[in-house]
C-alpha positions in Angstrom: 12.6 13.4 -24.4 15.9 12.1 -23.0 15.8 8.6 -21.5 17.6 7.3 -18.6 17.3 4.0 -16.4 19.0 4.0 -13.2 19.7 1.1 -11.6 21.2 1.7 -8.6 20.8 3.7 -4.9 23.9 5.9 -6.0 21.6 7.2 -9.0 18.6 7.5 -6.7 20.7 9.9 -4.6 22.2 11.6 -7.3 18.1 12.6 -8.8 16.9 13.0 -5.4 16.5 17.4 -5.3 14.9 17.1 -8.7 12.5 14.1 -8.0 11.1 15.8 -5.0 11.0 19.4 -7.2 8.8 17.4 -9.7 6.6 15.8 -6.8 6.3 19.6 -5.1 5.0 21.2 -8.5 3.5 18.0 -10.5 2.6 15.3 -8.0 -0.6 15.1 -6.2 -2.1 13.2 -2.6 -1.4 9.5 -4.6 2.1 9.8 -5.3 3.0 9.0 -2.2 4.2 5.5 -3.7 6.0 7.6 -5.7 8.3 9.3 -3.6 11.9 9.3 -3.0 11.7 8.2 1.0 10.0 5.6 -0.1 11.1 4.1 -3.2 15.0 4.6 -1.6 13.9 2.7 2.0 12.4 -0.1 0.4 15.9 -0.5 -2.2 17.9 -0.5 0.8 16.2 -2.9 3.1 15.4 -5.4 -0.3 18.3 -5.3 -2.5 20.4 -7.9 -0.5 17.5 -10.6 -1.6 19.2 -10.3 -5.6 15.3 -11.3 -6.2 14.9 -8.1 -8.4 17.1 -5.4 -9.8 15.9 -1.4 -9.7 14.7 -0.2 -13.0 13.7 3.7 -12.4 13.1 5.6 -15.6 13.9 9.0 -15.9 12.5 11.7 -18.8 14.4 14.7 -18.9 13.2 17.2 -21.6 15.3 19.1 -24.5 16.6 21.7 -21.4 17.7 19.2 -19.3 15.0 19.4 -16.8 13.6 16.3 -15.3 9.9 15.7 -15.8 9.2 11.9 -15.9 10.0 9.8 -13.2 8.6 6.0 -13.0 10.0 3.7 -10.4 10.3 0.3 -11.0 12.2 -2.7 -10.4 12.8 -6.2 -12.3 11.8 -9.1 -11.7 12.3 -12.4 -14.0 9.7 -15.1 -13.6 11.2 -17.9 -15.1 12.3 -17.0 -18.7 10.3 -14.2 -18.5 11.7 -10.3 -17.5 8.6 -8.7 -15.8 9.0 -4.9 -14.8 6.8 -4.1 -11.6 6.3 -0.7 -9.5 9.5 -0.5 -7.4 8.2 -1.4 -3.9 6.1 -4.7 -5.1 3.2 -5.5 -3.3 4.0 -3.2 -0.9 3.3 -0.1 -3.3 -0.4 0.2 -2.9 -0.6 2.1 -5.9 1.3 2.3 -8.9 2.1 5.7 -11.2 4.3 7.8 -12.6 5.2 11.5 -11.5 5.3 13.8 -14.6 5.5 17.3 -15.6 1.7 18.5 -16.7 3.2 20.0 -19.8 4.5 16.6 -21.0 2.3 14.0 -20.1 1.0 12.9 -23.3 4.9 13.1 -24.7 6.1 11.3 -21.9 3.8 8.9 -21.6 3.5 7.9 -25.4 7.6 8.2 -25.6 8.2 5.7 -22.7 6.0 3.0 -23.9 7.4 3.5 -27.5 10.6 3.4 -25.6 9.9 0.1 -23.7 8.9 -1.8 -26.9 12.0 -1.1 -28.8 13.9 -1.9 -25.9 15.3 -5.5 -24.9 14.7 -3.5 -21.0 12.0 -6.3 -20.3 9.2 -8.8 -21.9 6.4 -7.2 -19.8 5.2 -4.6 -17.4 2.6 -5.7 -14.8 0.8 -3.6 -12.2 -1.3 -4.8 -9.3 -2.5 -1.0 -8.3 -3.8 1.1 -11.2 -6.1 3.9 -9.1 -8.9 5.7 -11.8 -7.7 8.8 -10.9 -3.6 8.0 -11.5 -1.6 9.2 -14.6 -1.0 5.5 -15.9 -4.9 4.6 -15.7 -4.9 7.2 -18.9 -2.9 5.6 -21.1 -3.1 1.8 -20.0 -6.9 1.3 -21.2 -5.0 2.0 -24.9 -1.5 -0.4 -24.3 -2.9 -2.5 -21.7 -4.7 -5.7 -20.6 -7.0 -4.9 -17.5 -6.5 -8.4 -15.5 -9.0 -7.6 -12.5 -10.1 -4.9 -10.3 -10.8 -4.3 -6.5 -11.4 -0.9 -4.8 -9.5 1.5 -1.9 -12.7 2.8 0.2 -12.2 5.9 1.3 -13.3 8.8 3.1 -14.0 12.2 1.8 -13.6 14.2 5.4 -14.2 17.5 4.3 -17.9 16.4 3.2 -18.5 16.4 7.0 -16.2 19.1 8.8 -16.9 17.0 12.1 -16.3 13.2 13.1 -19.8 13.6 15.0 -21.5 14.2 11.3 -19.5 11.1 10.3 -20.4 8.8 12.5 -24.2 9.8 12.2 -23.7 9.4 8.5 -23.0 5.2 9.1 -25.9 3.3 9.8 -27.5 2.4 12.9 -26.4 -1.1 13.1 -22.5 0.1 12.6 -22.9 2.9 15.4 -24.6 0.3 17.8 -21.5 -2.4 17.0 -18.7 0.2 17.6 -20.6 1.0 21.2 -20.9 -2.1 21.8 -17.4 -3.3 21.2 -16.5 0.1 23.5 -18.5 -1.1 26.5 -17.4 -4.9 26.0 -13.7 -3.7 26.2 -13.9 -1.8 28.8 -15.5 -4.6 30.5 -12.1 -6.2 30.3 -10.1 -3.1 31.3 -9.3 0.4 30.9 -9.5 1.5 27.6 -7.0 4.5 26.3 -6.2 5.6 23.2 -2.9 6.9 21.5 -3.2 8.6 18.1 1.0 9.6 18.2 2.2 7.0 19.9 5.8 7.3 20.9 6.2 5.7 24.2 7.9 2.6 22.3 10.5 2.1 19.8 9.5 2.1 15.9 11.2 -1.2 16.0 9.0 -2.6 19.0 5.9 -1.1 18.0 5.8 -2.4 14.5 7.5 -6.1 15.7 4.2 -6.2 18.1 2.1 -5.6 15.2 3.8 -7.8 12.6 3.3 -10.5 15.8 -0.4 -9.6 16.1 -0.9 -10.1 12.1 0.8 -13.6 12.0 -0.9 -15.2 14.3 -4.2 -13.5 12.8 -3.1 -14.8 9.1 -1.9 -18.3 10.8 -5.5 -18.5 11.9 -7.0 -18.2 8.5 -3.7 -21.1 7.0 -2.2 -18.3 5.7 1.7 -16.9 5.5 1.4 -13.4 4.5 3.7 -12.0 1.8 6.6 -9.6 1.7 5.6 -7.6 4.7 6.3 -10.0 6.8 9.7 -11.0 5.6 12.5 -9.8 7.8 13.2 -7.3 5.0 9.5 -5.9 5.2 9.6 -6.1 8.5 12.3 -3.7 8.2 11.2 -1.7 5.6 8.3 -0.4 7.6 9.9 -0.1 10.7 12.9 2.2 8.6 10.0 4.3 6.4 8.5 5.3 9.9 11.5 6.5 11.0 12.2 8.6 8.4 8.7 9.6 8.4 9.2 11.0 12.1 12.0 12.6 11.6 10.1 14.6 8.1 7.4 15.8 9.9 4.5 17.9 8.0 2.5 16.8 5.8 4.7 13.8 5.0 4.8 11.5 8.2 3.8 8.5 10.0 1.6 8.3 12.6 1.7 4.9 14.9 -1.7 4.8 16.9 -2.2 2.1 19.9 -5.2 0.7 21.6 -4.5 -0.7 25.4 -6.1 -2.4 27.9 -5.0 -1.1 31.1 -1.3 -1.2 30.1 -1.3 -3.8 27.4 -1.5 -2.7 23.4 -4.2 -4.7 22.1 -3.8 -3.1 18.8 -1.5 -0.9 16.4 -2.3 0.9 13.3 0.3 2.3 11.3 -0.9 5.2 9.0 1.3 7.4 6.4 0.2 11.5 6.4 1.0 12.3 2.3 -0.4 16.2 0.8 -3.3 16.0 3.2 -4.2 12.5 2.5 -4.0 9.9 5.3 -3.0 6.2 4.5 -4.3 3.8 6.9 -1.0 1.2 5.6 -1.0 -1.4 8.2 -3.4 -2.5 11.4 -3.1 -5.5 13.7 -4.5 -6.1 16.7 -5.0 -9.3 19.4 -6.9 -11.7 18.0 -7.7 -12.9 21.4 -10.3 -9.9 21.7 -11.3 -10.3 17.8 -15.1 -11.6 18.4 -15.8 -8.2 20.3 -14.4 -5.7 17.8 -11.0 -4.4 18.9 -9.9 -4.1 15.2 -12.9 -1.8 14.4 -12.4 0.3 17.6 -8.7 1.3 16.9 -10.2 2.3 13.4 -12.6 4.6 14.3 -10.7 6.2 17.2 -8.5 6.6 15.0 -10.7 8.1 12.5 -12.2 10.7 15.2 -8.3 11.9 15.7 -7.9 11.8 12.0 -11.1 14.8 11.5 -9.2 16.9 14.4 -6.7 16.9 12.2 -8.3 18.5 9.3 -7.1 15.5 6.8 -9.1 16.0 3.8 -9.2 12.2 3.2 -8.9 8.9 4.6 -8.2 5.8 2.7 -7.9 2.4 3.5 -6.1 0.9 0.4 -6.7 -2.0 -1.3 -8.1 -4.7 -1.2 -11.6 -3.0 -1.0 -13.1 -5.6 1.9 -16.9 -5.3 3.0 -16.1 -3.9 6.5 -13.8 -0.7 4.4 -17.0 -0.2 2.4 -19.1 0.1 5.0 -16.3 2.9 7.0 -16.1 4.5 3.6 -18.1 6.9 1.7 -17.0 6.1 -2.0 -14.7 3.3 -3.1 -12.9 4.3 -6.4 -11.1 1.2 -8.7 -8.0 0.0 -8.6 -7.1 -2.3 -11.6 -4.4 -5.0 -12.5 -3.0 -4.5 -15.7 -0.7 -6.2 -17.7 1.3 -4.7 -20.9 3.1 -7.1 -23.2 6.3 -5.6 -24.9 7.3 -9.0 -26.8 5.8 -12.0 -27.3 7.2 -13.8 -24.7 5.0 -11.2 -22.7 2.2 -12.1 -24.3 2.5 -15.7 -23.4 3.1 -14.5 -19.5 -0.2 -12.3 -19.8 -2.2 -14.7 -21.2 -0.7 -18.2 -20.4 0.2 -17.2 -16.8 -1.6 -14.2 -15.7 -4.7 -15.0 -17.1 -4.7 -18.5 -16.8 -2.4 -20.5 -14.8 -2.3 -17.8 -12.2 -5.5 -18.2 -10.9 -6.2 -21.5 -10.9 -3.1 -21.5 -8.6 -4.8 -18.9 -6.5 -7.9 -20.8 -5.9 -5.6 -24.0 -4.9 -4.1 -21.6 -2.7 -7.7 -20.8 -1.1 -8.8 -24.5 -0.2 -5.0 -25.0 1.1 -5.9 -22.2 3.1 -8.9 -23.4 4.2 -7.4 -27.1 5.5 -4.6 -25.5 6.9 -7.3 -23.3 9.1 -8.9 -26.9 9.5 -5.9 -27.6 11.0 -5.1 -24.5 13.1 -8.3 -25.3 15.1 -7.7 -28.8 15.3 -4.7 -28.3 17.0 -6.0 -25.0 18.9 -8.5 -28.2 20.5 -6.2 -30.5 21.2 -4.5 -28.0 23.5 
């Protein structure tokens, strides 16, 4: 194997025919995360922060011919020089794209290659799926941190929304009619699965506007989504998206009451798998369910579409499980390539990191105190 690390968009660009050949005859439904639209969009919209620095790997094998590709990016943490999936936490899942005939080279090769590096001190990824390339290997290099799930939907098990929805239970059915017949108790209720009566840009500024006052609610910020630059970065990746078409494409779908969106769910179409990415709604009509009706309207358009499967990314949440029909894992791990990465995965990772999260929490949780305190006062 030849190695290469590019580190800039010019390199991207220069890759770009080959990356996609690899993805058409060696990626599957998961690489999405994976692909050039949007690994390229997120650099663009994020590399003005100076934050991190772009770290893609490149394999090319004794003919020349590319057949590794890992995106990643850099990020130091102090002292500490931590290689993450390019894309952060808004990759849902991590993995590398890589020729069938060369996986156990490749895979072997870049780790070796890592380690006798001075590239980086660590590697950590928040979105190891079971069924990805990495999970393979990292059980034998790696430190599983934790786990959560992506519930998902296997939509060819039923052929029909109808045998899907009988397939939930009784309570679930009588909630969603419920929530129907409350709503329209308010006003007309209509449904767009395609929605292209607004602008990308307005459409997704409503949602990220729905979403902060829902997180505010709870005393909490959000993360890099709802930075200007995420902001962007979704509203530029649907775009693009649109423009595609096929099987690789956004889909914005709205929920209105008479002539008011009431909610927005942004979903990514990806080798006949559907990626429900990002869904806000009014929390002003939260108590009677307007989150879980966009969902499974969205849903019923999703089976007249013939996608295969639907899944609802991670974190794996009680109210996914109960959508979804099988929740596979998705694991943190953490792979130290010097000792000073062994102190990060075990000092900081493993220990200080989640102490800080539970701090985080009960901040959360006074800050929500607050909210409603001051909600009253008004």
């Amino acid at each position: 194997m030849d190695w290469e690390v590019v580190e800039d968009l010019a390199g991207l660009e220069r890759v770009r025919k080959d990356w996609e050949e690899l993805l058409c005859r060696h990626g599957g439904p998961l690489h999405f995360f994976q692909h050039p639209d949007f690994v390229m969009t997120w650099w663009c919209c994020f590399e003005a922060r100076r934050e991190v620095e772009l770290r893609v790997i490149l394999g090319r094998d004794s003919l020349g011919q590319l057949v590794f590709v890992w995106p990643l990016k850099l990020r130091r943490r102090g002292f500490v020089r931590v290689l993450e999936s390019a894309g952060g936490l808004l990759t849902c899942f991590d993995d590398v794209v890589v020729d069938e005939d060369h996986v156990t080279s490749a895979m072997h090769g870049v780790f070796a290659l890592l380690r006798g590096s001075a590239l980086a001190d660590a590697i950590h990824l928040r979105g190891v799926h079971e069924d990805s390339s990495l999970a393979l290997v990292l059980c034998d290099v790696g430190t599983c941190i934790e786990s959560t799930t992506s519930p998902c939907i296997d939509a060819t098990r039923y052929g029909s929304f109808e045998r899907y929805f009988a397939s939930r239970s009784k309570r679930f059915r009588q909630d969603h009619k419920k929530s129907l017949r409350r709503l329209e108790e308010v006003g007309s209720l209509r449904f767009t699965q395609d929605d292209r009566s607004l602008p990308i840009d307005e459409v997704v500024g409503l949602a990220m506007s729905f979403k902060e006052r829902w997180l505010a609610k709870r005393g909490l910020s959000g993360k890099t989504i709802m930075l200007p630059e995420g902001r962007r970065f979704v509203a530029e990746l649907c775009a693009t998206l649109r423009q595609v078409g096929g099987e690789r494409r956004c889909e914005i779908s709205t929920l209105r009451l008479d002539d008011t969106i009431v909610a927005v769910g942004i979903a990514f179409h990806y080798a006949g798998r559907r990626y429900e990415y990002f869904g806000a709604f009014d929390d002003r009509y939260e108590s009677i369910g307007v989150g879980r009706v966009q969902v499974v309207e969205s849903l019923r358009k999703s089976f007249d579409e013939d996608v295969a499967c639907m899944d609802f990314l991670t974190p794996g949440t009680a109210f996914k499980e109960r959508i979804a029909d099988a929740a596979p894992v998705v694991a943190q791990y953490v792979v130290a390539l010097s000792a000073t990465g062994s102190l990060y995965r075990d000092l900081y990772v493993r220990t200080t990191r989640p102490l800080l999260k539970y701090a985080y929490r009960h901040l959360s949780a006074l800050r929500r105190f607050g909210y409603r305190e001051g909600s009253a006062c008004v």
